[in-house]
C-alpha positions in Angstrom: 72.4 -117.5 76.3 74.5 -120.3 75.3 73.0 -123.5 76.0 75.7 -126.6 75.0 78.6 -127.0 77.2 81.3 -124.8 75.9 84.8 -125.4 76.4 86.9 -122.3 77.3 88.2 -121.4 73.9 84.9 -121.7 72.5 84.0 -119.0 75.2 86.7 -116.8 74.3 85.5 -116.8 70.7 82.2 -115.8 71.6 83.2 -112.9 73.7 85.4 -111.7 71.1 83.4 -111.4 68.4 80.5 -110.1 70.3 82.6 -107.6 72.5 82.0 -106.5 75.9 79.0 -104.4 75.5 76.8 -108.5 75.2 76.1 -110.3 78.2 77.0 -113.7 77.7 75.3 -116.2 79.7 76.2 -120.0 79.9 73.1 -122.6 80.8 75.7 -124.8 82.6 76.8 -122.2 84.9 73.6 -121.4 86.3 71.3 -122.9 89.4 68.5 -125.0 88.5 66.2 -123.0 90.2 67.4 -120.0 87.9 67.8 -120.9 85.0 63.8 -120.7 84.0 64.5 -116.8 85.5 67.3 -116.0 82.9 65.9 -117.8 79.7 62.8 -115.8 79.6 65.2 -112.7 79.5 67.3 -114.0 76.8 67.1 -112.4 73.5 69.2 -115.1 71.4 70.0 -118.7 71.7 73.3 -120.2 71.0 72.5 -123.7 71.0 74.2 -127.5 69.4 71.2 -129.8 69.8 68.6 -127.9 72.3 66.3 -130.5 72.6 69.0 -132.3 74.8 70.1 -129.2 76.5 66.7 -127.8 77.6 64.5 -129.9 80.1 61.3 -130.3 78.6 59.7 -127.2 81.0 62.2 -124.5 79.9 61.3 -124.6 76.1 58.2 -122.4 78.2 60.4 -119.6 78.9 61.4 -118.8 75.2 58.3 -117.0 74.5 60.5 -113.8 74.0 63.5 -115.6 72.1 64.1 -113.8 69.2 66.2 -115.9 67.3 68.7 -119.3 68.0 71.7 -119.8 66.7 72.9 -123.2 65.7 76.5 -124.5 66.5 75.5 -127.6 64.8 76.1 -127.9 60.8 73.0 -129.5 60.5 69.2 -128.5 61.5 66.9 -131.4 61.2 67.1 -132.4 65.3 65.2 -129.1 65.9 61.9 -130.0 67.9 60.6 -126.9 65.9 57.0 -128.0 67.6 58.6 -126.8 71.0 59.6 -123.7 70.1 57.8 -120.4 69.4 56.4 -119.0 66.3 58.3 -116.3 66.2 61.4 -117.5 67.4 63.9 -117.3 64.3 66.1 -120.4 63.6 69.1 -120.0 62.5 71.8 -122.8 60.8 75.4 -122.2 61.1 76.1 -122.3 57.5 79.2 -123.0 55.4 81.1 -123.4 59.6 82.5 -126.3 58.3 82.2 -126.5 54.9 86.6 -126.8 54.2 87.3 -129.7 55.9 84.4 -131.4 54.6 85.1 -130.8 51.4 88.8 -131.9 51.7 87.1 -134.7 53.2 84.6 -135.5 50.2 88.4 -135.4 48.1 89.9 -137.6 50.0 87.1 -140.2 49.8 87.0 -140.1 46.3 90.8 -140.5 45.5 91.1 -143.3 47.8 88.5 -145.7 45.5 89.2 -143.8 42.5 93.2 -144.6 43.2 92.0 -148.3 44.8 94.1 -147.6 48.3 91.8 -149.6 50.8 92.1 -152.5 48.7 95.6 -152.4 47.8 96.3 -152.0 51.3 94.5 -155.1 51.8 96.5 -157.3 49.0 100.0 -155.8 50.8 99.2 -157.4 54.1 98.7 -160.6 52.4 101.8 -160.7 50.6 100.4 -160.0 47.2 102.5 -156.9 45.9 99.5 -156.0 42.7 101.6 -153.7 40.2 98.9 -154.8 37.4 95.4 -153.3 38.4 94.9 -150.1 37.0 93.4 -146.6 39.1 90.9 -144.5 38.1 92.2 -140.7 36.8 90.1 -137.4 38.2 90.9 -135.4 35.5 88.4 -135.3 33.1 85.6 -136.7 35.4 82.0 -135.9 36.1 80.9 -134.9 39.5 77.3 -134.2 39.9 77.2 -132.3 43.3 73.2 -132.4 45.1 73.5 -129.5 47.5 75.3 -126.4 46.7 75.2 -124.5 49.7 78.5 -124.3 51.4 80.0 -127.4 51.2 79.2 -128.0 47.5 80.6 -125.2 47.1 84.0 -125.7 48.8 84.0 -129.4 47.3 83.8 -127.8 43.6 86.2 -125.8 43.8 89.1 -128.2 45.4 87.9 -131.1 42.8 88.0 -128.5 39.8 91.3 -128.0 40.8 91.9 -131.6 40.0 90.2 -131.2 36.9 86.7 -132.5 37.1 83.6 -131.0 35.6 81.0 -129.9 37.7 77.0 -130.0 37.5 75.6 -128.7 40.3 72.1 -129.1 42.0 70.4 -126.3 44.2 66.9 -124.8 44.8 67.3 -121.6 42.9 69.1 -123.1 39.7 71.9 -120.2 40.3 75.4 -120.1 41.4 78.3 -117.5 41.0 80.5 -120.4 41.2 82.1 -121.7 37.9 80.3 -124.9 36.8 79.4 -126.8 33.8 75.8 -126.8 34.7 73.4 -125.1 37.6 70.3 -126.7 37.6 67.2 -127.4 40.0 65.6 -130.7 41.4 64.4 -130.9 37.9 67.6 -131.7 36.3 68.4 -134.8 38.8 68.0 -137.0 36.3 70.0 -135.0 33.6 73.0 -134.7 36.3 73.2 -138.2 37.7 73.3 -140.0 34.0 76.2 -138.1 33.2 78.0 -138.3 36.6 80.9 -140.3 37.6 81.1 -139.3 40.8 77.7 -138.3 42.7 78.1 -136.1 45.8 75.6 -135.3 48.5 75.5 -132.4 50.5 71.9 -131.2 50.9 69.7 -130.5 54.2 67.7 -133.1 55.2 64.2 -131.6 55.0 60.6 -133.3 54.1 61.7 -132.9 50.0 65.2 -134.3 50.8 64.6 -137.7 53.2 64.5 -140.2 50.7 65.4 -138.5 47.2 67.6 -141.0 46.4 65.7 -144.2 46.2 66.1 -147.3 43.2 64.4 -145.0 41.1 67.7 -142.4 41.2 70.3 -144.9 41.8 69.6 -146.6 38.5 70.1 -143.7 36.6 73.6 -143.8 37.7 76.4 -145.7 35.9 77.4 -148.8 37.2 81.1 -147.1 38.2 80.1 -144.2 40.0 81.2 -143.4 43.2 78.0 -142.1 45.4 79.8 -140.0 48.6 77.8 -138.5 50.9 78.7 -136.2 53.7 75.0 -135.2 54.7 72.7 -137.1 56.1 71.9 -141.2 55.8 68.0 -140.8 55.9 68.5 -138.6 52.3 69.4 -142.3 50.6 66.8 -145.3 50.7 69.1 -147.6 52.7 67.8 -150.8 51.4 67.3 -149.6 47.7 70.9 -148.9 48.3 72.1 -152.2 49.7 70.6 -153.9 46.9 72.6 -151.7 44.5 75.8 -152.3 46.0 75.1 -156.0 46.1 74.4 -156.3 42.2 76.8 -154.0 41.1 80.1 -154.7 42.1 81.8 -151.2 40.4 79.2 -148.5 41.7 81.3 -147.7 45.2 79.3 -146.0 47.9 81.6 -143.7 50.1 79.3 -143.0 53.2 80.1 -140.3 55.9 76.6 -140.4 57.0 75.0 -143.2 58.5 70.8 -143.6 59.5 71.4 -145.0 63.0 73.7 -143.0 64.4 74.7 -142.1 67.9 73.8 -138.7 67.7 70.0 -138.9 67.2 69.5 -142.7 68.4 72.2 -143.4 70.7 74.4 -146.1 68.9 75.4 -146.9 65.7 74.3 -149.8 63.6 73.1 -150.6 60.0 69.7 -152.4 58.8 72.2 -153.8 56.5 75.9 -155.1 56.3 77.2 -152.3 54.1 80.7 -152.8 56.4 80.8 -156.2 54.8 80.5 -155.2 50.8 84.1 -154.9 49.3 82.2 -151.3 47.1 81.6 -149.4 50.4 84.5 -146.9 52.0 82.9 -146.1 55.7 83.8 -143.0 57.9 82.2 -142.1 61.4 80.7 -138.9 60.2 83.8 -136.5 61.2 84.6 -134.9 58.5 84.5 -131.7 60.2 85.9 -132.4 63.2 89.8 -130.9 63.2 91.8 -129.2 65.4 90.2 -125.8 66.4 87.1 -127.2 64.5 84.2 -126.4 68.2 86.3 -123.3 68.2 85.7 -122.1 64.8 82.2 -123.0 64.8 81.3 -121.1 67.8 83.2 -118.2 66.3 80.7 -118.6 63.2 78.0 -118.9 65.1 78.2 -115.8 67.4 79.2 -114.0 64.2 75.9 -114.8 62.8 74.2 -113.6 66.1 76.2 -110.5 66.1 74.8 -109.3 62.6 70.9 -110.3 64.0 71.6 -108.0 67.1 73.0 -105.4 64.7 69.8 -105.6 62.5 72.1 -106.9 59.4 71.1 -109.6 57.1 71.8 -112.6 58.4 73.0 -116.3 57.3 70.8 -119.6 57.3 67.5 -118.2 58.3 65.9 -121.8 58.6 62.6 -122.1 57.0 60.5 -124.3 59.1 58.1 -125.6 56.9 60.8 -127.6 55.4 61.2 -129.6 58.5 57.7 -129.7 60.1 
């Protein structure tokens, strides 16, 4: 059963990788009065944000859902109290993990090469040949997350020639890095860094890891991107750096209010306003075929769990409940 609205290309995708011999249902196509009748004889979930695509009765009629399927990069809007015991979450990892990481590039050349604000000086007439950029090659990214995206990051900014100490649960990585450490190394990884990116989860460990205490163990010229989640960050410990410390630059993809999970965007705090923060409405992963390709991950995922093979981003609830 797929629950979000799927476009028709999506759908294609989803019957392709499946095949004929899966019966494909779509939430939106059916009655009302049926669709109670044909969740309790789903076996899997394909779902973007279930808690808006579900009314609050049918999360009754999961009882014998295996497994969902995420869409969605991200897994922390899961009402995991609604849902079954046994039902089996699963994240759509690494769908989107290239354009992000051509995303987290971009972010960084454009303060390490000044482009905002030499934009700014052309419109007022004031042609600056004299300020010098910031070179990549040579510098220190310490990467917090390296799951997909990490991953894909690394390897386009190693191409540029930066070094790269990576952060993960297990302290292991095939990928070629300077370092590979654990939560315990934080400190280690951002005193050295230059540039500091985040790309982790947002779980109970993650939602405020980076508070005053982490941000001044950074150098005062680092660039801080993050392409995960704005909660991750103390947004006031934050401000307050950014305030004091004109050359630490703050690249933010994610937001904490954002329309998504509270239905506007705003900040607590004028970031927008600080000449050290480069803003982006968390769309890093949206190019062209981007739904598409994600849907196509997605049912590939729920392919191998019908197939009995090991699967991808088995979500481990306890990190979110």
């Amino acid at each position: 059963m797929v629950t979000f609205a799927a476009d028709a290309e999506s759908r294609d995708a989803i019957q392709q990788v499946l095949g004929r011999e899966v019966t494909v249902e779509y939430l939106k196509d059916l009655a009302m009065s049926s669709r109670a009748r044909h969740l309790a004889d789903t076996d899997v979930l394909i779902s973007w944000n279930i808690a808006r695509e579900l009314q609050p009765n049918e999360f009754d009629e999961l009882a014998h859902v295996g497994a969902m399927q995420l869409v969605s990069a991200g897994v922390d809007q899961v009402p995991f109290s609604k849902l079954p015991t046994n039902l089996t979450v699963l994240g759509n990892s690494g769908a989107y993990a290239e354009p992000i990481a051509e995303h987290v590039v971009a972010m960084v050349l454009a303060v390490y090469k000044n482009l905002v604000a030499q934009h700014e000086k052309l419109k007022r007439g004031d042609f600056d040949q004299d300020t010098e950029s910031r070179m990549l090659r040579g510098s220190k990214c310490a990467i917090l997350g390296f799951g997909g995206i990490g991953r894909a990051a690394a390897r386009l900014l190693r191409l540029l020639g930066v070094e790269i100490y990576a952060i993960n649960t297990t302290g292991r990585t095939d990928e070629r890095v300077e370092l590979i450490g654990t939560g315990a190394d934080l400190e280690h990884v951002l005193r050295l860094a230059d540039i500091v990116v985040i790309s982790l989860p947002l779980t109970n460990s993650t939602r405020g890891m980076i508070g005053a205490r982490e941000l001044s163990w950074m150098k005062e010229t680092v660039v801080l991107v993050n392409v995960a989640r704005g909660a991750i960050i103390d947004e006031k410990a934050l401000f307050e750096k950014l305030k004091v410390q004109p050359r630490f630059t703050a690249a933010l993809e994610a937001w904490w209010i954002e329309p998504y999970n509270a239905g506007e965007f705003r900040t607590n705090y004028p970031f927008l306003d600080l000449p050290n923060v480069l803003g982006c409405p968390h769309n890093s992963g949206i190019v062209r075929d981007s739904f598409v390709n994600g849907a196509r991950a997605a049912a590939t995922n729920v392919r191998r769990w019908l197939n009995k093979q090991p699967v991808l981003g088995v979500v481990e609830r306890r990190d979110y409940t």
